[in-house]
Structures are given as structure tokens and as C-alpha cells.
C-alpha positions as a Python dict, from the first residue, in 0.01 Angstrom:
ca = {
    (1, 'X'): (0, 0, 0),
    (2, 'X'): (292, 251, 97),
    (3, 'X'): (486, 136, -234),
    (4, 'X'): (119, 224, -435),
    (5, 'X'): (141, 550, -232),
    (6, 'X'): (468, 656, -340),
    (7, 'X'): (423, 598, -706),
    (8, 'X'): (63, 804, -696),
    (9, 'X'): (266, 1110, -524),
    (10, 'X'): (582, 1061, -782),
    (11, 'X'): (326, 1069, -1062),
    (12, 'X'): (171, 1395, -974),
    (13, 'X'): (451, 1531, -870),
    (14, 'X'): (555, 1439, -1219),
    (15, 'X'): (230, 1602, -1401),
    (16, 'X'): (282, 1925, -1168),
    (17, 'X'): (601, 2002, -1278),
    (18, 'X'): (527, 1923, -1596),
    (19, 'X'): (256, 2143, -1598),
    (20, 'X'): (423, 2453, -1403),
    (21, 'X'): (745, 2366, -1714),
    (22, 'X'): (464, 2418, -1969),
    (23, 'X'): (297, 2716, -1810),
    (24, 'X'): (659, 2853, -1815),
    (25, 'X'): (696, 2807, -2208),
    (26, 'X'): (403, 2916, -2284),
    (27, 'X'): (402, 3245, -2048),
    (28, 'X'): (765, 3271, -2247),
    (29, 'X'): (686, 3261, -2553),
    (30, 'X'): (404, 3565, -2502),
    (31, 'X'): (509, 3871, -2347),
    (32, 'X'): (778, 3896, -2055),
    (33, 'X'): (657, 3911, -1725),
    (34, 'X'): (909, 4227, -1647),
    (35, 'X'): (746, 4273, -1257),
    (36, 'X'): (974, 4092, -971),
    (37, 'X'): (904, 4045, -604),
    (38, 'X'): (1163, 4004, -318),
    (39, 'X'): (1279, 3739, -135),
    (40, 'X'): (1295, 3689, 241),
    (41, 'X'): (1541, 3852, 398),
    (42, 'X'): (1627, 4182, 636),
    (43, 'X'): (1526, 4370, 336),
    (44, 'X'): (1345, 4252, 28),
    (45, 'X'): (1302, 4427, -357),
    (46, 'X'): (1064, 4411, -562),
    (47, 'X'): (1038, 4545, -887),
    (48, 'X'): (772, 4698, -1149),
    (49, 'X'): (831, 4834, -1503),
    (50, 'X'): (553, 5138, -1549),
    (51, 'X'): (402, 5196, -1868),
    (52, 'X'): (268, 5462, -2033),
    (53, 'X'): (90, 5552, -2371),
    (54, 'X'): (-13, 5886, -2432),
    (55, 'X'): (-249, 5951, -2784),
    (56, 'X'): (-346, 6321, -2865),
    (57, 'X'): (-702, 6484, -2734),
    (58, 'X'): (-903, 6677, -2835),
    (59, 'X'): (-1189, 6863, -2770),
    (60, 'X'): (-1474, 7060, -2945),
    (61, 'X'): (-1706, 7352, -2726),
    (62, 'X'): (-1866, 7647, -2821),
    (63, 'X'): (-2105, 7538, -3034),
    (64, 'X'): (-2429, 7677, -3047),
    (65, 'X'): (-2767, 7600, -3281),
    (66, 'X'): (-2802, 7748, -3622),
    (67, 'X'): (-3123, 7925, -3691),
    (68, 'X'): (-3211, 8100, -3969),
    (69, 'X'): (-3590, 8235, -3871),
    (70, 'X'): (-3871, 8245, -4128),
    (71, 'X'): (-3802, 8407, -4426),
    (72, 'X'): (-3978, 8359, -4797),
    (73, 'X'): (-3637, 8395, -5014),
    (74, 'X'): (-3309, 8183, -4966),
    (75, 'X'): (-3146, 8315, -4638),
    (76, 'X'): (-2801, 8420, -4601),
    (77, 'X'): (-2481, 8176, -4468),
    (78, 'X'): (-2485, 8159, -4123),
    (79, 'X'): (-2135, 8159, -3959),
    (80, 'X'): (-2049, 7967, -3596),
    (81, 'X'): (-1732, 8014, -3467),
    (82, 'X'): (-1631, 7717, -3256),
    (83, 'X'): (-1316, 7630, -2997),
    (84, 'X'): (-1096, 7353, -3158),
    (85, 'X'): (-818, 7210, -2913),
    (86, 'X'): (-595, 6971, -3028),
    (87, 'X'): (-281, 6848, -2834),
    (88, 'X'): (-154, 6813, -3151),
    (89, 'X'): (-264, 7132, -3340),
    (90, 'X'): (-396, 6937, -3656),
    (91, 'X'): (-699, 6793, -3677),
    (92, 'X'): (-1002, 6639, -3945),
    (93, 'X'): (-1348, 6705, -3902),
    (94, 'X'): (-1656, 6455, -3969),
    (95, 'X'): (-1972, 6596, -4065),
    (96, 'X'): (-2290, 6426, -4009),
    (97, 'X'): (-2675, 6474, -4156),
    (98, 'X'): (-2927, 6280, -3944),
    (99, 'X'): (-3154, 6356, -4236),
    (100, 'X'): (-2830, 6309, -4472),
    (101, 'X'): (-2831, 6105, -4789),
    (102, 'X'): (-2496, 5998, -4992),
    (103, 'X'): (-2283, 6332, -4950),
    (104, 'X'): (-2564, 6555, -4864),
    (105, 'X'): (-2675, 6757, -4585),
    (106, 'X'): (-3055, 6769, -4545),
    (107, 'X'): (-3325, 6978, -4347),
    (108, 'X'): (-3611, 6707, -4324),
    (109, 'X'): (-3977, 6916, -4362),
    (110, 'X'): (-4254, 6854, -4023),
    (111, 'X'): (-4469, 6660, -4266),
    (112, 'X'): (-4168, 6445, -4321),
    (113, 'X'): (-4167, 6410, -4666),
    (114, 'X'): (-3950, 6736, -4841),
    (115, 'X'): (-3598, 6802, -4788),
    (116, 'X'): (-3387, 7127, -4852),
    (117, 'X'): (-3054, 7041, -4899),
    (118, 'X'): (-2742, 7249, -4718),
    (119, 'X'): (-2394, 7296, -4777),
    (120, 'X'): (-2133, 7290, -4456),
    (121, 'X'): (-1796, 7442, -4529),
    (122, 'X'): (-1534, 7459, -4248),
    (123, 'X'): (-1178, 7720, -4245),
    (124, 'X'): (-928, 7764, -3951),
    (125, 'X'): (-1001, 8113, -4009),
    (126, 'X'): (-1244, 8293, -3802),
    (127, 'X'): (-1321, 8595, -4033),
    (128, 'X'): (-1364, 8427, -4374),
    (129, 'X'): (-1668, 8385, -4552),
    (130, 'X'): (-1598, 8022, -4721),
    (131, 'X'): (-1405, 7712, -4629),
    (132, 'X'): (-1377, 7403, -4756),
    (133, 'X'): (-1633, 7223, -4856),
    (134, 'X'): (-1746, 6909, -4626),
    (135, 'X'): (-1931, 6579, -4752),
    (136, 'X'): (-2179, 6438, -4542),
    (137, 'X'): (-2009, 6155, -4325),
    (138, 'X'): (-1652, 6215, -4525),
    (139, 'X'): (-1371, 6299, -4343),
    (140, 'X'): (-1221, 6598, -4427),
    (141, 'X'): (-844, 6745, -4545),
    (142, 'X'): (-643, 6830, -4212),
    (143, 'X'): (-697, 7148, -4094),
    (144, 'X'): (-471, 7335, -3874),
    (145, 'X'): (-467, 7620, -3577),
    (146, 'X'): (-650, 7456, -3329),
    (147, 'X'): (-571, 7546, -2983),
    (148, 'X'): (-289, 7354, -2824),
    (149, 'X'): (-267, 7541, -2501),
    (150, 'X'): (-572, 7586, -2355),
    (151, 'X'): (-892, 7379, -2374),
    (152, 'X'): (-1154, 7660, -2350),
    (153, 'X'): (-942, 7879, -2624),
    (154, 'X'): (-983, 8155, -2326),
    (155, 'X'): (-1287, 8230, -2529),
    (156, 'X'): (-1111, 8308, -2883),
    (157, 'X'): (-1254, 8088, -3163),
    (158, 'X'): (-996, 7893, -3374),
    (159, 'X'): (-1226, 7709, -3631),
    (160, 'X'): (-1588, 7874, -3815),
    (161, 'X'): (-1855, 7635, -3955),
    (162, 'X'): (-2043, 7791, -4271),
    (163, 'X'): (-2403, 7693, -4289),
    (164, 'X'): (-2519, 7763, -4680),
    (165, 'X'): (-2900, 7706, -4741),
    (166, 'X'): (-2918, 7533, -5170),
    (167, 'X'): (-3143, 7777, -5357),
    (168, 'X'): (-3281, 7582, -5601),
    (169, 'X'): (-3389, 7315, -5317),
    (170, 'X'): (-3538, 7632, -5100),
    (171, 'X'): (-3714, 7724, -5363),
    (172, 'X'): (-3861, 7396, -5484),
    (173, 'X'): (-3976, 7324, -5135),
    (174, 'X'): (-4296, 7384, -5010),
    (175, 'X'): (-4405, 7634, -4652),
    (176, 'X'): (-4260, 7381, -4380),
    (177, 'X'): (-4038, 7402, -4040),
    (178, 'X'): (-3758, 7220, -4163),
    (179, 'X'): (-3503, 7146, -3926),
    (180, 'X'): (-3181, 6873, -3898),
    (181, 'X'): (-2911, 6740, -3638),
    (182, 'X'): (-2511, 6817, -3764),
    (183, 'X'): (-2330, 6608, -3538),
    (184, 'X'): (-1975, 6760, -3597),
    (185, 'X'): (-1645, 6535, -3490),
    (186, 'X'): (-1282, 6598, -3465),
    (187, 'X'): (-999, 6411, -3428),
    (188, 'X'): (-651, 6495, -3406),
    (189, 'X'): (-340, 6423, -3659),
}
């Protein structure tokens, strides 16, 4: 019985270590386990590599709702100056239609069945009066001058969205509220 006993404990002592040598390999063969601790002793060191990754941010504010009243002809381009802060200065801009089909922006009529279509242009320059022009859901060219400082812009713009109204889809339209959701996003190069 003590003889079966002995071979039962030198077999799974056996499969252990064979085990803990193939947890070894395998652990190995992946990544290095770089962390250490002490041993025993009247001191003891351990030891920990730290790690860390830091990507760009980026942040959009100051953006407020376009509204261009009632009026009977094609209104003018509206103009919203927005904060852009990038940690790295260059950025690309997504524009999104909810009411958007292919490349177009859309204002969706109440009654749910007209559409006037709109144009979004975007510059890095605060006083101009056109920008590039944006495709609905395309990401755009890399713009620059974003705000790499300070994440309010201390209240100076650094980016102007330009809201242009199509006149031949105004006028085709019929008397309706129209409205739409622009979701805008950035992201830094």
C-alpha cells in the first residue's frame, strides 16, 4: 500500500512540474513578465516596469444652434465660430446629416416628406466667408490652428462652420419648419 502510495505522489509530482514547465513556455513565448518580487530577507526588492501611452485629445465647445428664422427667399450663410483644441494642433473634421443622404446635408420638412438640402464648409479662419467644402459623413483634409494650449481657447474661436442654405432646393420646397441634427467630430493628426 505505501509502495502504491509513493508511485501516486511521484506521478503527480511528475504532471505538476510538468505542468508549471509548460505554463513557463508558454508564459515565455508571449510577453515577458518584467514585474519581480523580493525574497525573504532583512530587506526585500521588488520590482515593477511602469508603462505609459499617451495619444493626442481633443476637444470641441462652443457650439451653439443654427437658426435662420422664417423668411420667404433663400437666407443668407450663417457663420459659428467654434473652440478647436488639439494636443496636436492638426486635426479632421466629420460631418454628419441625421436627415443626410450619400454626400448631402438635409433639413427634413414637419410633414416628413421634403428636404432642402445644405452645404457645410469649415476654415481655420475665423473671419472668412468660405471654407472648404465638407461631404456628409466624409472625413475631411487636415486642418490646422486649433488650440494647443488651452482647452476653452480663453474664449477666442480657432475654427468657423459655414451653414449655406441650396437655392434651387429652398425654392422647390414647399411652406414647412424644416429642421436637422449636424453632429460635428474631430480628431486629431
Amino acid at each position: 500500500m505505501i509502495a502504491h502510495s509513493e508511485q501516486t505522489m511521484n506521478s503527480v509530482t511528475q504532471t505538476t512540474a510538468k505542468l508549471a514547465l509548460a505554463t513557463v513556455l508558454t508564459l515565455g513565448a508571449g510577453t515577458a513578465l518584467a514585474a519581480s518580487d523580493g525574497t525573504l530577507g532583512a530587506t526585500s526588492t521588488g520590482q515593477s516596469d511602469i508603462t505609459l501611452v499617451k495619444g493626442h485629445g481633443i476637444r470641441i465647445s462652443d457650439v451653439d444652434d443654427v437658426n435662420f428664422g422664417t423668411t420667404t427667399t433663400n437666407p443668407a450663410d450663417q457663420y459659428e465660430d467654434i473652440c478647436i483644441y488639439s494636443t496636436s494642433g492638426d486635426y479632421t473634421v466629420t460631418a454628419t446629416s441625421a436627415n443626410g443622404l450619400g454626400n448631402q446635408f438635409r433639413l427634413l420638412g414637419q410633414t416628413g416628406f421634403e428636404y432642402i438640402v445644405y452645404d457645410i464648409e469649415w476654415t481655420s479662419n475665423t473671419s472668412a466667408t468660405a471654407g472648404d467644402n465638407l461631404n456628409n459623413g466624409v472625413v475631411s483634409n487636415i486642418f490646422n490652428g486649433a488650440n494647443s494650449v488651452l482647452e476653452d481657447c480663453n474664449g477666442i474661436p480657432t475654427a468657423r462652420l459655414i451653414v449655406d442654405i441650396m437655392n434651387g432646393s429652398f425654392n422647390a420646397a414647399s411652406q414647412d419648419t424644416y429642421a436637422d441634427v449636424l453632429t460635428i467630430t474631430v480628431e486629431p493628426n
